[in-house]
C-alpha atoms as one frame of an Amber mdcrd trajectory, in Angstrom:
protein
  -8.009  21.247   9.781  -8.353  17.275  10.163  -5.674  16.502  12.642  -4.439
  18.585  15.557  -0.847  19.892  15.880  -1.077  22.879  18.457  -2.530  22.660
  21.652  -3.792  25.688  24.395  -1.839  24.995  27.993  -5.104  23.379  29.299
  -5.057  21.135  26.435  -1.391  19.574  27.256  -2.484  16.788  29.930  -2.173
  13.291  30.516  -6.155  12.882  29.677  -5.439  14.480  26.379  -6.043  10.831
  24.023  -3.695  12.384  21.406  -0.618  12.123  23.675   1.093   9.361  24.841
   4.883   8.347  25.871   5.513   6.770  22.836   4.083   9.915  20.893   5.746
  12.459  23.434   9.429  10.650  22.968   9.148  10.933  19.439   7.589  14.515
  18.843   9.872  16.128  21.357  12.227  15.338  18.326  11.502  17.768  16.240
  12.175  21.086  18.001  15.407  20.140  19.012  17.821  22.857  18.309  19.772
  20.342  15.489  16.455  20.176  13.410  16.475  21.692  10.163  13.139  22.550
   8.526  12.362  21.560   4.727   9.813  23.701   3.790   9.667  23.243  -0.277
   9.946  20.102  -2.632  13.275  22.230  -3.876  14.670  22.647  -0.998  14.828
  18.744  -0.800  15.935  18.208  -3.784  18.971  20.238  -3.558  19.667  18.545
  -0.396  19.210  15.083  -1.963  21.522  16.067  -4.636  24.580  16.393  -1.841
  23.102  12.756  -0.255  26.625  10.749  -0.094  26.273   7.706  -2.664  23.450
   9.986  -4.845  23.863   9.321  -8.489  22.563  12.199 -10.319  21.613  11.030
 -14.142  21.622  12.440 -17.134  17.901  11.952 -17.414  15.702  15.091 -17.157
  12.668  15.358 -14.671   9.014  15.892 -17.273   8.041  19.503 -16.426   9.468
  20.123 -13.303   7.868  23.105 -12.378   4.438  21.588 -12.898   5.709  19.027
  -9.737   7.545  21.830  -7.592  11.005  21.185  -8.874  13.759  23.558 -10.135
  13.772  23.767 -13.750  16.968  21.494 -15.079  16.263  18.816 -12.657  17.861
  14.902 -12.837  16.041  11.950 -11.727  18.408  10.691  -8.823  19.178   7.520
  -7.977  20.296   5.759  -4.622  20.934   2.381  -3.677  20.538   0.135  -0.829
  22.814  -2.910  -0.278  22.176  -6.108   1.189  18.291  -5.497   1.837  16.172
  -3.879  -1.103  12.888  -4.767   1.068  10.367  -4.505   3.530  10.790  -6.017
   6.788   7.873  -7.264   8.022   9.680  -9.323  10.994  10.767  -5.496  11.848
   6.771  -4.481  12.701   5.956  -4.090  16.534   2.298  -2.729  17.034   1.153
  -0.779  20.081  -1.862  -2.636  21.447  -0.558  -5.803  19.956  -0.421  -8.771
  22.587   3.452  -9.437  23.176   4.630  -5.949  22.645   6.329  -4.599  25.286
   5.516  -0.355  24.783   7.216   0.636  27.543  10.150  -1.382  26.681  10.670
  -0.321  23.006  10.092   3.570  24.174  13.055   3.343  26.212  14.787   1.960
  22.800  13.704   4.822  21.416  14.540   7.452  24.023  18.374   6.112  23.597
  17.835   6.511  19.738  16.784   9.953  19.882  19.631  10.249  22.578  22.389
   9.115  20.297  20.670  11.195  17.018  21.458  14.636  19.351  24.939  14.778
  17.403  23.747  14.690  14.053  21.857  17.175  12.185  18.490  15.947  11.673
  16.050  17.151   8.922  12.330  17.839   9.540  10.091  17.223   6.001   5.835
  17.959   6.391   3.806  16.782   3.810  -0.115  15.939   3.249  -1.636  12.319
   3.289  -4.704  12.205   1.363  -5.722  14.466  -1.955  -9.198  15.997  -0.978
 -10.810  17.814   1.887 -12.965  14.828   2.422  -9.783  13.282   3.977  -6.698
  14.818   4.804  -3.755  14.254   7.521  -0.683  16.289   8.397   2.694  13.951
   8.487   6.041  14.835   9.437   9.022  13.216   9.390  12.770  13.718  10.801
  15.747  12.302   9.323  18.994  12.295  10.227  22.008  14.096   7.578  23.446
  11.326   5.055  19.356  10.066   4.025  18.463  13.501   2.631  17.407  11.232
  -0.657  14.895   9.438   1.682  13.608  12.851   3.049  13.445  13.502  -0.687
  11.380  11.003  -1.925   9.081  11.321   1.223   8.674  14.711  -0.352   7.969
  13.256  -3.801   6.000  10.183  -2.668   3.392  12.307  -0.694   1.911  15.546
  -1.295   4.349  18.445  -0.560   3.450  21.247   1.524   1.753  24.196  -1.146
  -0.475  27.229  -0.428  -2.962  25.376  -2.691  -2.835  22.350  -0.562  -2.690
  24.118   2.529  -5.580  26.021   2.121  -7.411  22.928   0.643  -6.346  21.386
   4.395  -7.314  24.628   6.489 -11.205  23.699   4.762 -10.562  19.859   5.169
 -13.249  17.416   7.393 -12.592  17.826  11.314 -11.525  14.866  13.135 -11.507
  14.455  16.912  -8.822  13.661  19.054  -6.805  13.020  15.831  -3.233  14.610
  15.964  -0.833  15.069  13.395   1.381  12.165  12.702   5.083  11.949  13.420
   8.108  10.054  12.414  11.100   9.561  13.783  13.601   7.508  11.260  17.189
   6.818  12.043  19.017   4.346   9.237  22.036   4.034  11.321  20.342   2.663
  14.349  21.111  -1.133  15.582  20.427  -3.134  18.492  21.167  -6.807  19.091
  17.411  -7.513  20.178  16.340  -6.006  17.055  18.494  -7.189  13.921  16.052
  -6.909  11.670  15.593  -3.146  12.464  12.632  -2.123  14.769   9.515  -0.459
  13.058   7.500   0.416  16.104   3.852   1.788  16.074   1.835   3.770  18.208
  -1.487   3.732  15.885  -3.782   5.429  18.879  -1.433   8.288  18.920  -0.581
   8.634  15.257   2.850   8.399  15.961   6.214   5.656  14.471  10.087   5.340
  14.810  11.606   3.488  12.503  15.198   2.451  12.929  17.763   0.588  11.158
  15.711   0.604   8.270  17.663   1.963   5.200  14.679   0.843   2.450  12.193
   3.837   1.595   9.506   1.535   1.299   9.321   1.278   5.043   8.588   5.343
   5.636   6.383   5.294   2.600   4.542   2.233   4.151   5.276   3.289   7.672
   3.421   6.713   6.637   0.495   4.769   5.126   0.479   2.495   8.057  -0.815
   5.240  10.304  -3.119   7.299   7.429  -4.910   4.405   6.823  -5.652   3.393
  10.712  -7.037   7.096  11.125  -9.043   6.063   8.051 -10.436   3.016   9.825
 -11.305   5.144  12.720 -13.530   7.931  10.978 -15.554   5.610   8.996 -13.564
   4.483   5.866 -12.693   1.019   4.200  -8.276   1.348   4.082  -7.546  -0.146
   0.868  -4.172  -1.281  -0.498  -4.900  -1.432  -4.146  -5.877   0.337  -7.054
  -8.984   1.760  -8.131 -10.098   2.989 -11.846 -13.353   4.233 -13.158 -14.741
   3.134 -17.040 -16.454   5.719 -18.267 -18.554   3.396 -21.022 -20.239   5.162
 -24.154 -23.662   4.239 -22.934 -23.085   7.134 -20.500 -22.580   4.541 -16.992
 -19.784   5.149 -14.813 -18.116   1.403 -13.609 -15.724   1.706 -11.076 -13.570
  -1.286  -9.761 -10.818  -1.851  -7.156  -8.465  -4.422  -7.026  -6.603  -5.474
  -3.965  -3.798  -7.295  -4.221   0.235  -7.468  -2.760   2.784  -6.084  -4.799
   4.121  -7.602  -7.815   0.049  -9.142  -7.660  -0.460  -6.988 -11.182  -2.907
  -4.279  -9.225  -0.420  -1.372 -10.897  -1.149  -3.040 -14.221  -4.729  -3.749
 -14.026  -4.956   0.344 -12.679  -3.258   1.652 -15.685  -4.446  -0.484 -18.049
  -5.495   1.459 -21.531  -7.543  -1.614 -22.289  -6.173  -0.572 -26.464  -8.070
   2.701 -25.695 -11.224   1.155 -25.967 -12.632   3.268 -22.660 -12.522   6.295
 -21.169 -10.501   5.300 -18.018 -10.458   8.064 -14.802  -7.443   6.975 -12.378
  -7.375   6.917  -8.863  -4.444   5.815  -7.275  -2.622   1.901  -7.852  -1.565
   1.732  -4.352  -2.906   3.470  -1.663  -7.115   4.761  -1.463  -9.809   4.582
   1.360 -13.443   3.903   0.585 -16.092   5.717   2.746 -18.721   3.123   4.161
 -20.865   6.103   4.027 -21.612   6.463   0.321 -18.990   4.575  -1.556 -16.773
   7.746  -3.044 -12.692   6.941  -2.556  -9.947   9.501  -2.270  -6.509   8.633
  -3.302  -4.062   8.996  -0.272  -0.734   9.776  -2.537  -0.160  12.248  -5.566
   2.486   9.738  -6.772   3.645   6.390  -7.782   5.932   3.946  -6.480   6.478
   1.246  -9.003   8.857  -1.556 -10.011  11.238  -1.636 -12.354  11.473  -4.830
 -13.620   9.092  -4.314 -16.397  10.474  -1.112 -17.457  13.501  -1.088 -19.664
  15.459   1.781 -20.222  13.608   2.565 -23.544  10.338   2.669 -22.024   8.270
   5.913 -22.834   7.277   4.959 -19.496  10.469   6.108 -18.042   9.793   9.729
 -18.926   8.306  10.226 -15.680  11.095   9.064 -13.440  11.583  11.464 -10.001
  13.710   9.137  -7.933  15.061   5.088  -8.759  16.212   3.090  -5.910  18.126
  -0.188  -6.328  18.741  -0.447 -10.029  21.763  -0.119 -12.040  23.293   3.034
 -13.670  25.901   3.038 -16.865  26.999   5.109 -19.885  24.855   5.760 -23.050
  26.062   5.781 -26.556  26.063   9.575 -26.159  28.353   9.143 -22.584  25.114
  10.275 -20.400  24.452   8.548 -17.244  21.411   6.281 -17.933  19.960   3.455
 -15.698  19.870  -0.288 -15.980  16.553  -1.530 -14.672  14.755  -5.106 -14.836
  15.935  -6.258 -11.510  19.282  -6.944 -13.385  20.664  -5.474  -9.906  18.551
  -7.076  -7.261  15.250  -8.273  -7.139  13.072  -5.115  -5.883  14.368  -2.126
  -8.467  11.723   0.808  -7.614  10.769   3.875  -8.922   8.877   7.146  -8.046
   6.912   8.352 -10.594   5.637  11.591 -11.607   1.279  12.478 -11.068   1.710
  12.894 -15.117   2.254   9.152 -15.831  -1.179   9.210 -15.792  -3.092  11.816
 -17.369  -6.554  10.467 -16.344  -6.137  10.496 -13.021  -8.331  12.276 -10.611
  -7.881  12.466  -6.609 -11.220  11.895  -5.807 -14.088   9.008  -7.300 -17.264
  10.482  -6.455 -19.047   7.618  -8.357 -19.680   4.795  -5.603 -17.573   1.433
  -6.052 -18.986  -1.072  -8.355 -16.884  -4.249  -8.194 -13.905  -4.907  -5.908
 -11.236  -7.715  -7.562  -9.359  -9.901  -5.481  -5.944 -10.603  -6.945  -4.939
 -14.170  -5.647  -2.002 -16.051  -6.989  -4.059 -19.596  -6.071  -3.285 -22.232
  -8.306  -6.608 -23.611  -7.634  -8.410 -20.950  -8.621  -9.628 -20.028 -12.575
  -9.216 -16.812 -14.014 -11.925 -15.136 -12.318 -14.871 -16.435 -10.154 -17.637
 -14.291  -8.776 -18.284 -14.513  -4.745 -21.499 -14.091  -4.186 -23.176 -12.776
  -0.253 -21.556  -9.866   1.433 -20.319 -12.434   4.458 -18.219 -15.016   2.187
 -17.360 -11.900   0.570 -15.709 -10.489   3.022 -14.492 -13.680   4.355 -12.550
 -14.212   1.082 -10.900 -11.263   1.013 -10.034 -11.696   4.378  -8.261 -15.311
   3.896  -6.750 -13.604   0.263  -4.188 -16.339  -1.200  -1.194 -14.697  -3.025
   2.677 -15.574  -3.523   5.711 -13.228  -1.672   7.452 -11.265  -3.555  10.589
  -9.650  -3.750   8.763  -6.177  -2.341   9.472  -7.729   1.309  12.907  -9.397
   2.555  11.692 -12.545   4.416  13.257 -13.600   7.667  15.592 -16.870   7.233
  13.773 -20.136   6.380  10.908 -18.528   5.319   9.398 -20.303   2.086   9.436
 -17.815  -0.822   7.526 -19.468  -3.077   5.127 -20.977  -0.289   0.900 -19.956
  -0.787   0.111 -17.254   1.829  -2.942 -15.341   3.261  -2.746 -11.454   3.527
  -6.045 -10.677   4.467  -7.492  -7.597   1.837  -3.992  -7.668   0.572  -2.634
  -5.022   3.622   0.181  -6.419   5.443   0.177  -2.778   7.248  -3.020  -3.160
   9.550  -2.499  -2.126  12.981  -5.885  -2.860  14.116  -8.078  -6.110  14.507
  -8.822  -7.992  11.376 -12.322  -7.671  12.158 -12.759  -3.832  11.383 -11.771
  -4.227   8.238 -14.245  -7.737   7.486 -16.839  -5.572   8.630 -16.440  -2.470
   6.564 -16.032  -4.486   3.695 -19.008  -6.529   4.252 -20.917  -3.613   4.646
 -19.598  -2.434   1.072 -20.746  -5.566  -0.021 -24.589  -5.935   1.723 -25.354
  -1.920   1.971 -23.317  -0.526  -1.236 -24.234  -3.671  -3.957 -21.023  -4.029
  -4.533 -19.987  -6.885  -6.649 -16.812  -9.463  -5.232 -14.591 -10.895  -7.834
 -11.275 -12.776  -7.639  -8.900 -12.785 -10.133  -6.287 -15.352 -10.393  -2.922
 -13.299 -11.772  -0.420 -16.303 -11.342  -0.779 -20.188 -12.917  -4.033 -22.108
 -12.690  -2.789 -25.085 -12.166   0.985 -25.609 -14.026  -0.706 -23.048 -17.066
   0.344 -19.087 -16.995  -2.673 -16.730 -16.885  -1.453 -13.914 -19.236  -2.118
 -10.004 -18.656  -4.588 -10.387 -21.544  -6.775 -12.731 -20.473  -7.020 -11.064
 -17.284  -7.937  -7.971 -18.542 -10.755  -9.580 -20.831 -12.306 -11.144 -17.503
 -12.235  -7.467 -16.123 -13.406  -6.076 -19.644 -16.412  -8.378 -19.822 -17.473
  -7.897 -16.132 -17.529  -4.427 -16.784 -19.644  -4.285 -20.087 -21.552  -6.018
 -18.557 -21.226  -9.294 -20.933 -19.695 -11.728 -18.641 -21.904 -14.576 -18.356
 -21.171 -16.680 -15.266 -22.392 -19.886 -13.926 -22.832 -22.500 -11.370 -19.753
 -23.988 -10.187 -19.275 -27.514  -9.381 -22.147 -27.562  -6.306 -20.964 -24.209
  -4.620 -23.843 -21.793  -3.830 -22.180 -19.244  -3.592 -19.381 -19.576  -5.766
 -19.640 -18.884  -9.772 -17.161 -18.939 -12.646 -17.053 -17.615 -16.308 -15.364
 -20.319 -18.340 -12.232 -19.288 -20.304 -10.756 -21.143 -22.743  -7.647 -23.132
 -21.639  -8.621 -22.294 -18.056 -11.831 -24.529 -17.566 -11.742 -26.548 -14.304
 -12.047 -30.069 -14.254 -14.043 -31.391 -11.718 -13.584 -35.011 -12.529 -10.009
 -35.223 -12.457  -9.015 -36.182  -8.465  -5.689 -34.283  -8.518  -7.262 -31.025
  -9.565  -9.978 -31.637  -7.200  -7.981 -32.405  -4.175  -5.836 -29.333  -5.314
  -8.888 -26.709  -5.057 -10.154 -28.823  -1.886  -6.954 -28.281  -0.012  -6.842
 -24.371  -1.319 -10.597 -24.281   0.686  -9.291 -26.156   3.551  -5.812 -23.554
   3.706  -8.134 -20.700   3.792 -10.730 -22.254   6.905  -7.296 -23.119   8.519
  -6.593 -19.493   8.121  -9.689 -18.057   9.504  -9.522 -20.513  12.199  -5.575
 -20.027  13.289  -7.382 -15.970  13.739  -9.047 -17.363  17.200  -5.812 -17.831
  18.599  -3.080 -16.249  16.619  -2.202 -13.227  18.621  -4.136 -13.943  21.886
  -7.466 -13.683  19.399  -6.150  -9.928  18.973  -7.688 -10.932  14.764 -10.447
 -13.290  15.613 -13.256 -12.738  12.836 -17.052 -13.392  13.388 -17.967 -17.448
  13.328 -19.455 -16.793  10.600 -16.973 -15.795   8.093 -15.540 -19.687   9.142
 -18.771 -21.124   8.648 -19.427 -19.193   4.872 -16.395 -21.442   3.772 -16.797
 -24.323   5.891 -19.545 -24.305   3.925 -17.608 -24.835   0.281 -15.709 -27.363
   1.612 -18.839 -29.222   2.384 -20.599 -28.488  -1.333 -17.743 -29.848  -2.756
 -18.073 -32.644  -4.883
């Protein structure tokens, strides 16, 4: 078993590492004597069905036994109100400078306190698909948010014999306990109006309260998975990752990193006019060993927007569980859904493993190519990095637009250019663990670094199509780049309509600012957070360096 949930009496001490107060408050939780256990995918379902506000449609679940529900099953759907997004202003971070542990754990031993009353639900569930990499999660929720429970349930890999005896055979990992999370919607404070997402990433442990979004346990879950995939010697990737298996017999497999809403869930399930092969990972959520390049997908599941799924979509035949869209009557009186964001601006979805009937759990193959999605006006349609260190550098000072995935605290710029370094706003260690493991995927791996511009270069749209010919030529191997402008280090493949024009000052002083954001960036690292994300000097110098090449 990977991570450690019983201990012998010898074991239970202060010098354990896998305790802590934080972790202690939190797992006493769950063997309180108003704890009810929710052992099968069923069970939750059933319980979601009673959910207060639950809107069970007339729209049948795609072989429902295959997933572990009861035959006859509904998609459900449940609906926030004022906030339909993460809360990133909501994030406090053990080991953080500023963050007062000791502080927020009282918080949380009055939240537990005032959750004795209710009857609390207690959901386990498996992060991670193969024995290469798996974690034990559980999670307690009060009564009234059985639908969250639910699509916990749905969004991660349900408790099976299959998948339990798959864990019982899974890689060891020391001093790594199971994680736990305590969630309570109903929770407020007046030091915390946002809601308080707290932390403890040494001791696998979170509380998340006055949080009524799903997005924050499904991230909040990830959140830890991925740190204890940072510690035992994986890259923690938010993104997706595909594999072309090409008629020449080679095996290319790329990953693309970017926010959501960045077109990562397209680029993954792209059919490219089925003129590939294409194995699936995951669109959201992988890790990359550092050891020999393989990935395993950390969900069985897909949570995906709306907006570009109308209700006659085939796509929608896959539907689990909607949150935040619309629901009305069909010409046949059944209870259908209105989607497209018509609603709000963050409609999701949980979808079914079978929307994707390529996908695997596991890439064996080692990484080829890793994409950097980056809504930078300055930037063309794709441009290869070149050198593991600016690499690394880029992806740490990745330029992308918000979007409506996260609510934004008041007079923050929406539309404003912003830097979320390897596209994971969910880190809860130093920047410079992940620079390193993906420099070493660049310099020890050959891996290949790529950005993609998905939004306008300059005032003109990049469409879906010509992004996915950049991405079809790099991978038949037909793209032919060049030099750009004087960068070393920097090359572009011209595309029609999206040619850069060095002589004209405006565009020029647009892509020289861009640099100059991004050194900014790496530079604010040094003292942003008492240097708690300070990168090596030279990740600054690697794009000092374009700034000074450009001409």
């Amino acid at each position: 078993m990977a991570t450690k949930a019983k201990f012998s009496w010898d074991e239970i001490t202060t010098e354990n590492p896998i305790f802590s107060m934080a972790r202690t408050t939190i797992e006493s939780v769950f063997y309180g004597n108003n704890v009810v256990p929710v052992t099968t995918l069923k069970q939750g379902y059933e319980l979601a069905c009673k959910t207060p506000g639950v809107v069970i449609t007339d729209l049948s679940v795609e072989r429902p036994e295959e997933i572990g529900l009861p035959e006859g099953a509904k998609v459900l759907l449940f609906n926030d109100g004022a906030v339909t997004g993460r809360t990133a202003a909501a994030r406090r971070i053990a080991g953080e400078p500023g963050v007062d542990v000791k502080k927020i754990c009282s918080h949380i031993r009055e939240a537990v306190y005032a959750a004795r009353t209710k009857k609390l639900y207690h959901g386990k569930a498996y992060i991670g698909l193969d024995p290469d990499f798996m974690v034990r999660a559980n999670l307690c929720i009060p009564e009234n948010h059985e639908i969250l429970l639910y699509n916990w349930l749905l969004n991660f890999q349900y408790i099976t014999a299959e998948y339990t005896k798959m864990y019982r055979y899974s890689k060891q990992m020391n001093n790594e306990g199971d994680i736990y999370i305590f969630a309570d919607p109903d929770w407020s404070h007046p030091d915390y109006p946002f809601g308080l997402a707290f932390f403890d990433p040494l001791h696998n442990c979170a509380c998340i309260l006055g949080m009524k979004y799903f997005g924050e346990l499904k991230k909040g879950t990830l959140t830890l998975a991925w740190t204890i995939a940072n510690r035992n010697g994986y890259a923690s990737c938010h993104g997706g990752e595909k594999c072309y298996n090409l008629p020449d017999g080679r095996k290319f497999v790329v990953g693309v990193f970017g926010l959501s809403g960045s077109g990562k869930s397209t680029i993954t399930h792209a059919k490219h006019d089925g003129k590939y092969d294409i194995t699936v990972l995951h669109d959201d959520a992988f890790i990359i060993s550092t050891e020999n390049g393989s990935s395993v997908a950390l969900e069985p599941s897909y949570f995906d927007k709306t907006q570009d799924y109308p209700m006659s979509s085939p796509d929608n035949k896959y539907l689990l569980s909607v949150q935040n869209v619309g629901a009305t009557l069909d010409e046949d009186n059944k209870v259908v859904l209105v989607t497209e964001d018509l609603r709000n601006g963050n409609g999701r979805a949980i979808k079914s493993k079978l929307w994707s009937p390529e996908r695997v759990d596991k890439l064996e193959e080692p990484i080829n190519a890793i994409f950097y999605l980056m809504k930078d006006p300055s930037m063309p349609p794709i441009v290869k990095v070149k050198g593991s260190v600016l690499s690394s550098a880029m992806g740490a000072a990745l330029a992308t637009k918000r979007t409506t995935a996260e609510r934004l605290a008041p007079g923050v710029d929406p539309d404003a250019l912003v830097f979320e370094s390897y596209a994971n706003p969910f880190r809860t260690y130093p920047l410079a663990n992940d620079y390193e493991k993906f420099k070493d995927l660049f310099e020890n791996e050959n891996v290949d670094c790529y950005i993609l511009n998905t939004g306008f270069f300059v005032d003109k749209k990049i469409t879906k199509e010509v992004t996915l010919s950049c991405i079809e030529a790099v991978v038949e191997g037909t793209a032919q780049f060049e030099k750009w402008n004087n960068f070393s280090d920097l090359e572009i493949m011209e595309v029609e309509g999206f040619v850069p024009d060095m002589t004209d000052t405006k565009y020029h002083g647009l892509l020289e600012a861009r640099l100059k954001d991004r050194a900014e960036f790496i530079k604010s690292r040094e003292t942003f957070k008492e240097g708690y994300d300070k990168l090596p000097d030279e990740a600054l110098e690697a794009v000092e360096k374009l700034i000074a090449e450009l001409k």
